[in-house]
C-alpha beads as a LAMMPS data file, in Angstrom:
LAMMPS data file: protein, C-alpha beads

91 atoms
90 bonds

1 atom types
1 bond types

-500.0 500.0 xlo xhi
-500.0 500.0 ylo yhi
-500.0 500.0 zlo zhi

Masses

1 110.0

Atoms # bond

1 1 1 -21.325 -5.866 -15.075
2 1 1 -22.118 -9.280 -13.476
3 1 1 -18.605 -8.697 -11.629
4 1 1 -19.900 -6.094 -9.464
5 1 1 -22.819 -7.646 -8.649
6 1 1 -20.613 -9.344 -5.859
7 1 1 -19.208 -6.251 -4.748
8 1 1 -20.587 -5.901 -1.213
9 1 1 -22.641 -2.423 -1.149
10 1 1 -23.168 -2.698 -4.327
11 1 1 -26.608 -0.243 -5.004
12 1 1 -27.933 2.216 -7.809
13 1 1 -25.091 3.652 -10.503
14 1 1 -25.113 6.926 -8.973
15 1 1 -24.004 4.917 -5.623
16 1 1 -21.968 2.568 -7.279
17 1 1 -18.638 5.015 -8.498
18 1 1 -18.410 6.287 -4.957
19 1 1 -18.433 3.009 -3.769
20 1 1 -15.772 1.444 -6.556
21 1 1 -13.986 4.275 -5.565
22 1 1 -13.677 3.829 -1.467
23 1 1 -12.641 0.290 -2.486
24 1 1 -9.839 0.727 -5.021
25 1 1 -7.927 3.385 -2.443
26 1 1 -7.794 1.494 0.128
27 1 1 -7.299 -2.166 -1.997
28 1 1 -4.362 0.688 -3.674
29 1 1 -2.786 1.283 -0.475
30 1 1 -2.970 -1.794 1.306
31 1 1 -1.208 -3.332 -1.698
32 1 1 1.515 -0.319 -1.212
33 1 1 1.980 -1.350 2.567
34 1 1 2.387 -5.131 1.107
35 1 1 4.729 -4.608 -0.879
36 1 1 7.131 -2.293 1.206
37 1 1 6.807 -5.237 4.123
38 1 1 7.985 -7.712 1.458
39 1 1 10.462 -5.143 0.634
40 1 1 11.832 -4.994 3.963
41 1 1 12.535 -8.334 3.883
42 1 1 14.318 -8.548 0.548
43 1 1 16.615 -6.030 2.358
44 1 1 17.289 -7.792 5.662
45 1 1 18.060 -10.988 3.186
46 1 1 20.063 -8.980 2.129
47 1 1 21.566 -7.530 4.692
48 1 1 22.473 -10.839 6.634
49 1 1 23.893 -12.508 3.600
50 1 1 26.138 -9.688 3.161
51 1 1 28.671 -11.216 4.617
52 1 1 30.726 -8.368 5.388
53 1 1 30.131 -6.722 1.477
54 1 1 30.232 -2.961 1.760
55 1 1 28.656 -3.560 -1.363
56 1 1 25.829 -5.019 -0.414
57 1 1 25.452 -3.524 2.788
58 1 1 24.896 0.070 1.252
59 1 1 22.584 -2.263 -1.177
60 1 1 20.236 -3.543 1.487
61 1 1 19.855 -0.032 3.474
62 1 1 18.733 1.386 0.177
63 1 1 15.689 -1.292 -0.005
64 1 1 14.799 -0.961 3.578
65 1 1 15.297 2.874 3.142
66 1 1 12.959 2.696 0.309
67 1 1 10.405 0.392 1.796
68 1 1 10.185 2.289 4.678
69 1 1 9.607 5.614 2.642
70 1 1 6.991 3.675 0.279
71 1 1 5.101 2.678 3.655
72 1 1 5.428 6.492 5.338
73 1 1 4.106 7.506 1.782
74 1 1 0.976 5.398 2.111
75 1 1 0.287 5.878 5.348
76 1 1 0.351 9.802 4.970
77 1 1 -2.028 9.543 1.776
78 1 1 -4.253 7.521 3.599
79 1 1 -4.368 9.746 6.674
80 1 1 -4.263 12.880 3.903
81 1 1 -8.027 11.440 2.550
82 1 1 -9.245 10.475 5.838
83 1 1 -9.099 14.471 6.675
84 1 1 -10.030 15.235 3.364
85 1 1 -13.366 13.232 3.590
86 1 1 -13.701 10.343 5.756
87 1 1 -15.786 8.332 3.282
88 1 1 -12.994 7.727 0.906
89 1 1 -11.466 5.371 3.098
90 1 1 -13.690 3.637 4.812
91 1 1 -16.199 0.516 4.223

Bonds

1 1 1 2
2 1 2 3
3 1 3 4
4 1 4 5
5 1 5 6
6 1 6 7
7 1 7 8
8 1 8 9
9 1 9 10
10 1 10 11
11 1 11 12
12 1 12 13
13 1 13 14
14 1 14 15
15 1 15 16
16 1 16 17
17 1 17 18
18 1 18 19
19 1 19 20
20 1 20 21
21 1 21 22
22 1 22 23
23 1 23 24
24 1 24 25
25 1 25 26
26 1 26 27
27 1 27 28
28 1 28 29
29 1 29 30
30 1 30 31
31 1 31 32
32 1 32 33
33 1 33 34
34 1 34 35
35 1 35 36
36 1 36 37
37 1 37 38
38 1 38 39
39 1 39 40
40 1 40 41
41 1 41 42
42 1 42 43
43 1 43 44
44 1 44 45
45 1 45 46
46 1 46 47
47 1 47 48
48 1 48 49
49 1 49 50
50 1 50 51
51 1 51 52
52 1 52 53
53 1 53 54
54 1 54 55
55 1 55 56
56 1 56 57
57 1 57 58
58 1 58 59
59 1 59 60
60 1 60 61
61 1 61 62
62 1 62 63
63 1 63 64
64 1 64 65
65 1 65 66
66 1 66 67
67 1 67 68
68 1 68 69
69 1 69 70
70 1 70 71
71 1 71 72
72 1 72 73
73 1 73 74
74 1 74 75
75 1 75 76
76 1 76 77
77 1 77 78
78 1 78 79
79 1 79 80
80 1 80 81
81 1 81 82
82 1 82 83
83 1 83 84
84 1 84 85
85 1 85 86
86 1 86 87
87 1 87 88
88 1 88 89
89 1 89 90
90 1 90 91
């Protein structure tokens, strides 16, 4: 428990779940947005060492394809529990 003593906001137990809570969704989804931007660039890698590779061509669509869902995915969760309740993602 001396961990969360440096947790900024960090108040009464009852307070303290909510709180833990707010931080690991948005900590979850920035991570998720990280990733697919990394992804991205794995793809246009890639992509422009290809060198002409049908092969790899199709390969490097699929990662920027899938990045780009992973980051549509996050951003529609997080604007999903901003309606839901405004607290969840917020500091």
């Amino acid at each position: 428990m001396r961990f969360f003593r440096f947790v900024r906001g960090w108040q009464t137990p009852s307070q303290s779940i909510g709180y833990l809570i707010n931080i690991l969704v948005v900590a979850i989804i920035a991570l998720v947005v990280m990733a697919a931007m990394v992804t991205v660039v794995v793809g246009g890698y890639i992509y422009m060492t290809a060198m002409g590779n049908a092969d790899r061509v199709r390969q490097a669509k699929i990662w920027i394809g899938a990045a780009l869902l992973g980051i549509f995915l996050a951003l529609a969760a997080y604007t999903i529990l901003n309606f839901i309740n405004p607290s969840l993602v917020t500091f």
